[in-house]
ROVEX-413815 format. One line per field, with one value per residue: residue number from 1; residue in one letter; x, y, z of N, C-alpha, C in turn. Coordinates in nm, 3 decimals, padded with zeros to 5 digits, always signed. Layout:
N
nr NUM_...
rest A_...
n_u X_...
n_v Y_...
n_w Z_...
ca_u X_...
ca_v Y_...
ca_w Z_...
c_u X_...
c_v Y_...
c_w Z_...
END
This chain:
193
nr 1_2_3_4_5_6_7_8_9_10_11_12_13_14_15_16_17_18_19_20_21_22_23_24_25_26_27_28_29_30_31_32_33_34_35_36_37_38_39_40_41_42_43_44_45_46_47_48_49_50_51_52_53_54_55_56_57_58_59_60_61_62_63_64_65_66_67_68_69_70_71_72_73_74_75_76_77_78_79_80_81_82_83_84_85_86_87_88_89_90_91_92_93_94_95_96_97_98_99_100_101_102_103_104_105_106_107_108_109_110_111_112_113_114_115_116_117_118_119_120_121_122_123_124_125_126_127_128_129_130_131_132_133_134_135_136_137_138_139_140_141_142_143_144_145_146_147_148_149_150_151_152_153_154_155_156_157_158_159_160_161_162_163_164_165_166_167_168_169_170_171_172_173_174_175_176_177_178_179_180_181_182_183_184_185_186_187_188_189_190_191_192_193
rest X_X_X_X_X_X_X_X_X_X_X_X_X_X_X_X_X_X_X_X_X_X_X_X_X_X_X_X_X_X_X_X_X_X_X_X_X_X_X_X_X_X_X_X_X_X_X_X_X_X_X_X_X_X_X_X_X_X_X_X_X_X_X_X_X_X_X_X_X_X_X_X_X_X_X_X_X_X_X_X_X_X_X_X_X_X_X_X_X_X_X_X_X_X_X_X_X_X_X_X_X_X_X_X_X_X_X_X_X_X_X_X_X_X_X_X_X_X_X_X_X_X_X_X_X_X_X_X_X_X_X_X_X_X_X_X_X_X_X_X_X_X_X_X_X_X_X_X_X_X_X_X_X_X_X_X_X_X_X_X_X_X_X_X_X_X_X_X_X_X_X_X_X_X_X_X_X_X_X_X_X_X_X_X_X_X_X_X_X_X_X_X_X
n_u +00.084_+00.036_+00.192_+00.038_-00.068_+00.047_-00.054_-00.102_+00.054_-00.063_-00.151_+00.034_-00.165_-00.150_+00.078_-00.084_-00.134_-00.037_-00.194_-00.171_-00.198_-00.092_-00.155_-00.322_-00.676_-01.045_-01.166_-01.105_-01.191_-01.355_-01.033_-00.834_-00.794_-00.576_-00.348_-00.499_-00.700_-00.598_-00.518_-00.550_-00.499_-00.396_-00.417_-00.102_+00.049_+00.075_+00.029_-00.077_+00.086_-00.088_-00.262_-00.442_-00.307_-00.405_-00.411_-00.163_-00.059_+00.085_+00.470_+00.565_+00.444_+00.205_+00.031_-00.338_-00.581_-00.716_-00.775_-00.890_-00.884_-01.064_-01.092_-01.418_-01.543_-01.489_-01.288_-01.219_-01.052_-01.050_-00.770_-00.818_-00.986_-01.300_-01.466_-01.482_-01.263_-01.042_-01.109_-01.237_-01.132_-01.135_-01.419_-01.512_-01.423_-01.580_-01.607_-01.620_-01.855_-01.912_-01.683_-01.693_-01.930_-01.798_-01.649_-01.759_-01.908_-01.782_-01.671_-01.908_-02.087_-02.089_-02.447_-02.650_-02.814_-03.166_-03.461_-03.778_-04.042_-04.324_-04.624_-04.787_-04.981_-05.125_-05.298_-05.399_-05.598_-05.602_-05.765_-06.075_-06.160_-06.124_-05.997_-06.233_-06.054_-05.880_-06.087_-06.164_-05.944_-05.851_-06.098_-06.061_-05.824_-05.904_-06.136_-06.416_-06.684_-06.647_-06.756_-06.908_-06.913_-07.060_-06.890_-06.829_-06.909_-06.670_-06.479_-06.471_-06.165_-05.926_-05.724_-05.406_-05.294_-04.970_-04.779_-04.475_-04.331_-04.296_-04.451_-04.355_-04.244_-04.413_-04.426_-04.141_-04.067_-04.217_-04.106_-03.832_-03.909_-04.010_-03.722_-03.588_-03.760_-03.718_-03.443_-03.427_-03.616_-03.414_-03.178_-03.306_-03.376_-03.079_-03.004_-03.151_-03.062
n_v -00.118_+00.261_+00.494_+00.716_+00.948_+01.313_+01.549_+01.836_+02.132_+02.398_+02.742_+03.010_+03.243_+03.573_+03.849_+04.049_+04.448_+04.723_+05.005_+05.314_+05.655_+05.993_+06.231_+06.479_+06.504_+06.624_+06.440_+06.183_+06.095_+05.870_+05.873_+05.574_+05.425_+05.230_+05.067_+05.105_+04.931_+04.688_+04.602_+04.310_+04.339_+04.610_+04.872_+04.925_+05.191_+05.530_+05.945_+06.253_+06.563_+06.750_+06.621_+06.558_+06.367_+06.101_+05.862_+05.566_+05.282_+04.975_+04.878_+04.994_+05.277_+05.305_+05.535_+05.547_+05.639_+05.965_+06.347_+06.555_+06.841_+06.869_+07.103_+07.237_+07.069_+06.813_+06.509_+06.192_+05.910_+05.571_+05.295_+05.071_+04.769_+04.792_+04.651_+04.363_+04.036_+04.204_+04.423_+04.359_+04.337_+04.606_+04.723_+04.562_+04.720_+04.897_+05.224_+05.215_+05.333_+05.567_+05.683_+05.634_+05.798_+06.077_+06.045_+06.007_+06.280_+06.470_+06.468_+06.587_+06.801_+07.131_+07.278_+07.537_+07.676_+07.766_+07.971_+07.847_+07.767_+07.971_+07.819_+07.867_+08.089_+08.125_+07.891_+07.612_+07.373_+07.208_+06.928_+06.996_+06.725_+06.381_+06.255_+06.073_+05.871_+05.851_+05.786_+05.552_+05.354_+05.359_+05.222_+05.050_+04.935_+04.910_+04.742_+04.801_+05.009_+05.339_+05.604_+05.847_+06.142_+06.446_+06.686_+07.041_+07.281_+07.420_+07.733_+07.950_+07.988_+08.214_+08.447_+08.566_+08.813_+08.900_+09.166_+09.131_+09.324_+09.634_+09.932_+10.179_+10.113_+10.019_+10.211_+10.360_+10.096_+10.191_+10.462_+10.350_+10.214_+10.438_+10.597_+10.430_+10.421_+10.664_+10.670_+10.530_+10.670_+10.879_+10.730_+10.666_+10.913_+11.029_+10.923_+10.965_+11.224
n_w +00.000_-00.113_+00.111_+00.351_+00.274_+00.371_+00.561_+00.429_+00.520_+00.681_+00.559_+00.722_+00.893_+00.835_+00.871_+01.110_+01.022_+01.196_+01.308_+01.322_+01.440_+01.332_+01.331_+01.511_+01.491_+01.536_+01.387_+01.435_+01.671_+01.874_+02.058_+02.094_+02.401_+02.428_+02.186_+01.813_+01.637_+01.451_+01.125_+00.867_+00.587_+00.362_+00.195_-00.017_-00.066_-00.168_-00.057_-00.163_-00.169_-00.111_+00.099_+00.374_+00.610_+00.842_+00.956_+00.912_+00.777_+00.854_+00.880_+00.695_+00.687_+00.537_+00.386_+00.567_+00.614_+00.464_+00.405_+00.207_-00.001_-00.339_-00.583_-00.554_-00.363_-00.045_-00.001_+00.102_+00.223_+00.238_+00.307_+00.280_+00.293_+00.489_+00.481_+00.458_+00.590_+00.606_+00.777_+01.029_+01.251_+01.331_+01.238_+01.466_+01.684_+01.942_+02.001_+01.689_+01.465_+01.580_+01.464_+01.216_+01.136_+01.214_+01.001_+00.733_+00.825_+00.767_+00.470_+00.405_+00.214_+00.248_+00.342_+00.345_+00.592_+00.547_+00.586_+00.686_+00.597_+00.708_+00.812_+00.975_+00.910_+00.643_+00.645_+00.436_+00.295_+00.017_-00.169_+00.003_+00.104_+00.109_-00.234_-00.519_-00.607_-00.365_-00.199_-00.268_-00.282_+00.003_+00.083_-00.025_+00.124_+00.356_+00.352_+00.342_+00.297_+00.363_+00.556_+00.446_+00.476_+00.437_+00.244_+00.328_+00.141_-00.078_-00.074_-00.330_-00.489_-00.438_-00.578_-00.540_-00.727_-00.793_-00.929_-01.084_-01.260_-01.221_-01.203_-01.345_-01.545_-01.801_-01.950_-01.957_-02.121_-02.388_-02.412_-02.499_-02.758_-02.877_-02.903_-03.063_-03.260_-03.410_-03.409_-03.654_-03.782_-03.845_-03.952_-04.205_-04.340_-04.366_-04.571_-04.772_-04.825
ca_u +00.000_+00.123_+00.192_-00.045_-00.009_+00.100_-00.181_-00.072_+00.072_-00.200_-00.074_+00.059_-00.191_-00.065_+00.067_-00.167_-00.060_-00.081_-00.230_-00.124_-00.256_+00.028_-00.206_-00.397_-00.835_-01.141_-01.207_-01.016_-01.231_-01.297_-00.874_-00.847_-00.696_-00.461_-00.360_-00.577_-00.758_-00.508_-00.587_-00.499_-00.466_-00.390_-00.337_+00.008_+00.025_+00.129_-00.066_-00.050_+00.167_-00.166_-00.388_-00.356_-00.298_-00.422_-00.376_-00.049_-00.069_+00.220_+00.598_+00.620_+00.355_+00.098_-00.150_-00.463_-00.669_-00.633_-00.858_-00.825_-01.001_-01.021_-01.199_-01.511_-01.525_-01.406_-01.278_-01.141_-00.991_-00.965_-00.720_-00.799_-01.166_-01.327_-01.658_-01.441_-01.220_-00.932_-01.126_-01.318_-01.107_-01.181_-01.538_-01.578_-01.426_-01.731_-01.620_-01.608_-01.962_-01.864_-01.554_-01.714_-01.973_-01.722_-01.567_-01.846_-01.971_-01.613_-01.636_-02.041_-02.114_-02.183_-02.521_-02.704_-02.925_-03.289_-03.575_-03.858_-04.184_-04.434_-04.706_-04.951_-04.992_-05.228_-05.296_-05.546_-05.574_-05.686_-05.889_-06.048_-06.218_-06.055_-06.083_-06.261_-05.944_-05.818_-06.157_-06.131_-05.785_-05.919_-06.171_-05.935_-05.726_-05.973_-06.234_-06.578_-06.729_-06.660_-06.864_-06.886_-06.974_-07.073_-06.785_-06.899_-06.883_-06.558_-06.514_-06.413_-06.002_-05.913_-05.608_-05.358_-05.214_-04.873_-04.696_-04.313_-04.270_-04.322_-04.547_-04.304_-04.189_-04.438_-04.375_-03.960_-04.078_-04.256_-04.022_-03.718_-03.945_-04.014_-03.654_-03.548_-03.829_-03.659_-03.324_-03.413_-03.614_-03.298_-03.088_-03.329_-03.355_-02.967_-02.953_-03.224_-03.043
ca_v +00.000_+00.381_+00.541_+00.760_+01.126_+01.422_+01.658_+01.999_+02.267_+02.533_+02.860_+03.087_+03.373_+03.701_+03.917_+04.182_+04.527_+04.793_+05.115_+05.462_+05.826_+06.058_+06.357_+06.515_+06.588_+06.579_+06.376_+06.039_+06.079_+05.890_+05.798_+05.482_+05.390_+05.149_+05.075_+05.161_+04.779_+04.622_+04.554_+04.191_+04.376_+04.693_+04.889_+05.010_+05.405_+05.719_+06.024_+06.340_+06.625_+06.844_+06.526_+06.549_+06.187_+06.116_+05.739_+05.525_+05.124_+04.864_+04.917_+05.106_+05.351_+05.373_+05.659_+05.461_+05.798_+06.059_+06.389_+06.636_+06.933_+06.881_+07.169_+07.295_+06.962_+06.765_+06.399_+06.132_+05.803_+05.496_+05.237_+04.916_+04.707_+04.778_+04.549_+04.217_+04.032_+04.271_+04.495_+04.323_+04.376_+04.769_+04.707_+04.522_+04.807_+04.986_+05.358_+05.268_+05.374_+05.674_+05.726_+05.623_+05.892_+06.159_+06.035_+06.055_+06.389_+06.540_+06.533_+06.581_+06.932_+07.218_+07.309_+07.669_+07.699_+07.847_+07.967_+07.715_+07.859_+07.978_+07.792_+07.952_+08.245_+08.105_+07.745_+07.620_+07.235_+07.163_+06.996_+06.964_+06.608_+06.294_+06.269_+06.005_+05.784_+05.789_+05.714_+05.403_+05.331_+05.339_+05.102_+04.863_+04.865_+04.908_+04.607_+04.816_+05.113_+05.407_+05.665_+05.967_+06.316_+06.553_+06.798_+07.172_+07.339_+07.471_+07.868_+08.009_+08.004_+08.358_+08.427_+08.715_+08.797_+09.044_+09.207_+09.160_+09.442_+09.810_+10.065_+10.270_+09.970_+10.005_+10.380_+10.310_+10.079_+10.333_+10.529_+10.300_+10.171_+10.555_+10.611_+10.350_+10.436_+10.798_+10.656_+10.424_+10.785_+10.971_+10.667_+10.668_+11.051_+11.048_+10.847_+10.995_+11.317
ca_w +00.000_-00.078_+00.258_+00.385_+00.230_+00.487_+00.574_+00.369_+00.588_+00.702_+00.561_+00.871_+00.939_+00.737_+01.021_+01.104_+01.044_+01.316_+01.259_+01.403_+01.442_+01.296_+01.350_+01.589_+01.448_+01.615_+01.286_+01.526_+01.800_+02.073_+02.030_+02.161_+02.500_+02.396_+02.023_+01.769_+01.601_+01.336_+00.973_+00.786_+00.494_+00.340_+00.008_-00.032_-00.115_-00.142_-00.030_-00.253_-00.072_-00.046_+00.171_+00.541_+00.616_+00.972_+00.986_+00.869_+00.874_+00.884_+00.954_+00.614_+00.698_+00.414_+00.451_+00.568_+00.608_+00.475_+00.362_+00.109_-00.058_-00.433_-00.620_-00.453_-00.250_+00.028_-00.019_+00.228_+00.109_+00.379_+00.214_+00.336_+00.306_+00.622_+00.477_+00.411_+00.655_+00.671_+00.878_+01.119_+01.412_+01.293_+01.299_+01.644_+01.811_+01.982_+01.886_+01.510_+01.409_+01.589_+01.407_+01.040_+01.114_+01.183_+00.823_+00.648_+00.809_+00.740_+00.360_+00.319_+00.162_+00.389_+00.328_+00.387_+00.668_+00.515_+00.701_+00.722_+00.536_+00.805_+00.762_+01.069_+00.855_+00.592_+00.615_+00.343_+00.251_-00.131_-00.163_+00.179_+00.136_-00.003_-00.362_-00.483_-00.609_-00.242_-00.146_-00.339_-00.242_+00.150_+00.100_-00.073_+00.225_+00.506_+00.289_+00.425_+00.272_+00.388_+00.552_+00.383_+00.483_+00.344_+00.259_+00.304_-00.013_-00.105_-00.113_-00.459_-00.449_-00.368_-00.603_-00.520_-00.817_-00.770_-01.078_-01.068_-01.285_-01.181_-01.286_-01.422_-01.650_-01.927_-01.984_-02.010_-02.257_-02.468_-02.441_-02.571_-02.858_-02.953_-02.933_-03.205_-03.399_-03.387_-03.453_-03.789_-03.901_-03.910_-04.085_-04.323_-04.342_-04.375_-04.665_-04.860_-04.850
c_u +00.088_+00.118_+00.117_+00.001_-00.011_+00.019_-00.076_-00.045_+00.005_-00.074_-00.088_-00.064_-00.112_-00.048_-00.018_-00.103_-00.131_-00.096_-00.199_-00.135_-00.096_-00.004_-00.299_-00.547_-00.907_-01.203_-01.192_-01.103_-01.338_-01.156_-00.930_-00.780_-00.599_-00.441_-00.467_-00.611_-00.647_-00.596_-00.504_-00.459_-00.471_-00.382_-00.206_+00.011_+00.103_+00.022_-00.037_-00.007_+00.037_-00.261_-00.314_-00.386_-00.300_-00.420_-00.262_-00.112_+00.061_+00.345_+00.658_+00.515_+00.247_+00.008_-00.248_-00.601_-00.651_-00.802_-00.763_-00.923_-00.941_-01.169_-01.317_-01.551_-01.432_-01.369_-01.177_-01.163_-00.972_-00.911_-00.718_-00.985_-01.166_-01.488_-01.598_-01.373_-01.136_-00.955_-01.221_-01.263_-01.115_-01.338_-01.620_-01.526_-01.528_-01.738_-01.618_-01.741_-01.983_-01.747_-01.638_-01.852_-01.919_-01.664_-01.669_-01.923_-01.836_-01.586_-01.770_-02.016_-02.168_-02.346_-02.580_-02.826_-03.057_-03.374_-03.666_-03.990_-04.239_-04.600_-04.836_-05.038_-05.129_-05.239_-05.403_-05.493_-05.644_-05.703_-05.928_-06.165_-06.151_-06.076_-06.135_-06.147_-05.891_-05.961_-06.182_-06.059_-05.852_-05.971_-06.115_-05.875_-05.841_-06.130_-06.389_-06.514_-06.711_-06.736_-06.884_-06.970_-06.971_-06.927_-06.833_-06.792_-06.765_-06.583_-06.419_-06.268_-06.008_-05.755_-05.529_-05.271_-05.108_-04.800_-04.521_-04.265_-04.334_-04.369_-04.495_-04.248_-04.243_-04.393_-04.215_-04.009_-04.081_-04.164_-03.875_-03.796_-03.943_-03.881_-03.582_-03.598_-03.788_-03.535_-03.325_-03.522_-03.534_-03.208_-03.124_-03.352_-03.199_-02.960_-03.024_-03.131_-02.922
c_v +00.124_+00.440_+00.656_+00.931_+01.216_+01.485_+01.760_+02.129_+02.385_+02.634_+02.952_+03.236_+03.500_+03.756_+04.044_+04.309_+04.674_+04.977_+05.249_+05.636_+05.910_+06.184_+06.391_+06.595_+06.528_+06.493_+06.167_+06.015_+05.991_+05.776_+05.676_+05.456_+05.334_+05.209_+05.082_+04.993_+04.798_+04.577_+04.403_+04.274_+04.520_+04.729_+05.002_+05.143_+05.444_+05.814_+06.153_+06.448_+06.716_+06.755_+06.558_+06.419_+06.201_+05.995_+05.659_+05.365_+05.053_+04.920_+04.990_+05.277_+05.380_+05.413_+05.526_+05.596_+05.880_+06.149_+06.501_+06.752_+06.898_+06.967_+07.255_+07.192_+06.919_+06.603_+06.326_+05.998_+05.699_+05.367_+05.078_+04.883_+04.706_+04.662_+04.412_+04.171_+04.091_+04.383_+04.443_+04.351_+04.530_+04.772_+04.648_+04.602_+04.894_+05.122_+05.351_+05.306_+05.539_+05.781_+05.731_+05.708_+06.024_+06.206_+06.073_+06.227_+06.492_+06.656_+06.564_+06.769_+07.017_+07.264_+07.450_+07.618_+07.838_+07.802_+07.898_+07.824_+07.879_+07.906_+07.808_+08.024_+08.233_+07.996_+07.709_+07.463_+07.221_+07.017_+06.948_+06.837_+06.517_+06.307_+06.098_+05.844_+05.758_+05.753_+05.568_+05.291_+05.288_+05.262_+05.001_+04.795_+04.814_+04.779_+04.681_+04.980_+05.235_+05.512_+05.799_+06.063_+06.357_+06.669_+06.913_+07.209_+07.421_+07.600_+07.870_+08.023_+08.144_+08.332_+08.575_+08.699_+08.937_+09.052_+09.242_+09.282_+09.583_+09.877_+10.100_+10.183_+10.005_+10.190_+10.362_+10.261_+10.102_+10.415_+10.499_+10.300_+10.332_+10.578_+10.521_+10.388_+10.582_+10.757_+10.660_+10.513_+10.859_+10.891_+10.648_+10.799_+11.090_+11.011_+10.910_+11.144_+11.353
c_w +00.000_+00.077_+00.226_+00.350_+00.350_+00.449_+00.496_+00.522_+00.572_+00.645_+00.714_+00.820_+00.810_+00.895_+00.985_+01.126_+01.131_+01.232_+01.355_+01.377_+01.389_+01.304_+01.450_+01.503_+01.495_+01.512_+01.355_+01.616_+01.773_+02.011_+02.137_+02.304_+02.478_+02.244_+01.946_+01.723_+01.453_+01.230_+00.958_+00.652_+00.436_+00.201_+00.008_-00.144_-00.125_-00.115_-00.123_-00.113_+00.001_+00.046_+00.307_+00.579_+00.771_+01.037_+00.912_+00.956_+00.835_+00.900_+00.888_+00.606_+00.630_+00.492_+00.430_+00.531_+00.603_+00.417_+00.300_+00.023_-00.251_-00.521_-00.539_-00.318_-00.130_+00.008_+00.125_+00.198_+00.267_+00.290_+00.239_+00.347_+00.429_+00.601_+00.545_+00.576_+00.718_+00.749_+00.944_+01.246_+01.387_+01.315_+01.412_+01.717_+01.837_+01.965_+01.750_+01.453_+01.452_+01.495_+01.272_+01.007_+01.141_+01.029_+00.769_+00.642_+00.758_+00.569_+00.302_+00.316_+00.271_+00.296_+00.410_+00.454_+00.589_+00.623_+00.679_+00.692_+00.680_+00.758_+00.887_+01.023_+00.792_+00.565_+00.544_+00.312_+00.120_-00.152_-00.011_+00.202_+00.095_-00.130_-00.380_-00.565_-00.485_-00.177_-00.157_-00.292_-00.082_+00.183_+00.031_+00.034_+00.388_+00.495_+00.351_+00.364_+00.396_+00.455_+00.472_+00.418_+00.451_+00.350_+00.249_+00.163_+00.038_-00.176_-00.276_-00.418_-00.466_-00.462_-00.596_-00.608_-00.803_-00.913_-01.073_-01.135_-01.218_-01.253_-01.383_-01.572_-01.812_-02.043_-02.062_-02.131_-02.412_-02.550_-02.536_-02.723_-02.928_-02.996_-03.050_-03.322_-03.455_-03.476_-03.619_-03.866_-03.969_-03.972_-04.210_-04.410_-04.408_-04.515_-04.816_-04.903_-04.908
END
């Protein structure tokens, strides 16, 4: 009989590589007490001279995180799968949903605060009964007729109509059109003579 084949040698582990703050932003926070959670795997880099690189992983440092303004934007690059296996000890630490909403709020667009319609002022509902497609709809879901009340008659819509232009507007007008028609008498005046 052939002798009994040798189990295959497990491959060793990859060593995990350690990750380290190189900057101080409230973008990090809550820093960790100890070391920061190690990656299995990384993507070897470079960072461009204008990124502020705020994380470095293994013993050659590649920027892990970094952010950067490009154009009217903000961007921010993390260089290693945090979905897959090589970040899981990154995602079981209990500040990272903290941390990966810092990231994300970091590079979202500032947006302008506007004022918020008033709607005390003149509140009006159109129309002010169901119509009768959502009445329909209602009794589809609710399987039993409806009751239906009477809706009081609906006042005439009231429409305020405002005129963006200004009084004085049509006059100017007038006035330009006269002046052309002025002009293109005397070029033709000119010519005749």
């Amino acid at each position: 009989e052939p002798p009994a084949a040798e189990p295959e040698p497990r491959p060793e582990p990859p060593a995990r590589l350690q990750v380290r703050a190189v900057a101080r932003s409230p973008v990090l926070e809550p820093v960790p007490v100890g070391d920061w959670p190690t990656l299995a795997a990384a993507v070897p880099t470079t960072a461009p001279l204008d990124a502020q690189v705020l994380l470095v992983a293994g013993e050659q440092g590649w920027p892990l995180l970094c952010f950067g303004n490009r154009g009217l934007g903000r961007v921010g690059a993390f260089a290693a799968d945090l979905c897959g296996d090589a970040g899981a000890e990154f995602r079981r630490d209990p500040e990272f949903p903290a941390r990966l909403a810092l990231w994300v709020q970091d590079v979202l667009r500032a947006e302008p605060v506007f004022e918020p319609a008033v709607l005390a002022l003149a509140p009006r509902v159109e129309p002010r009964a169901p119509t009768p497609a959502e009445i329909a709809a209602l009794e589809g879901l609710g399987g039993a007729a409806m009751q239906r009340e009477a809706a009081p008659p609906s006042p005439a819509i009231a429409r305020e109509v405002r005129s963006l232009v200004p009084e004085w507007a049509f006059g100017a007008l007038a006035l330009v059109v006269l002046l052309a028609l002025a002009e293109r008498f005397a070029v033709l005046r000119g010519k005749l003579v």
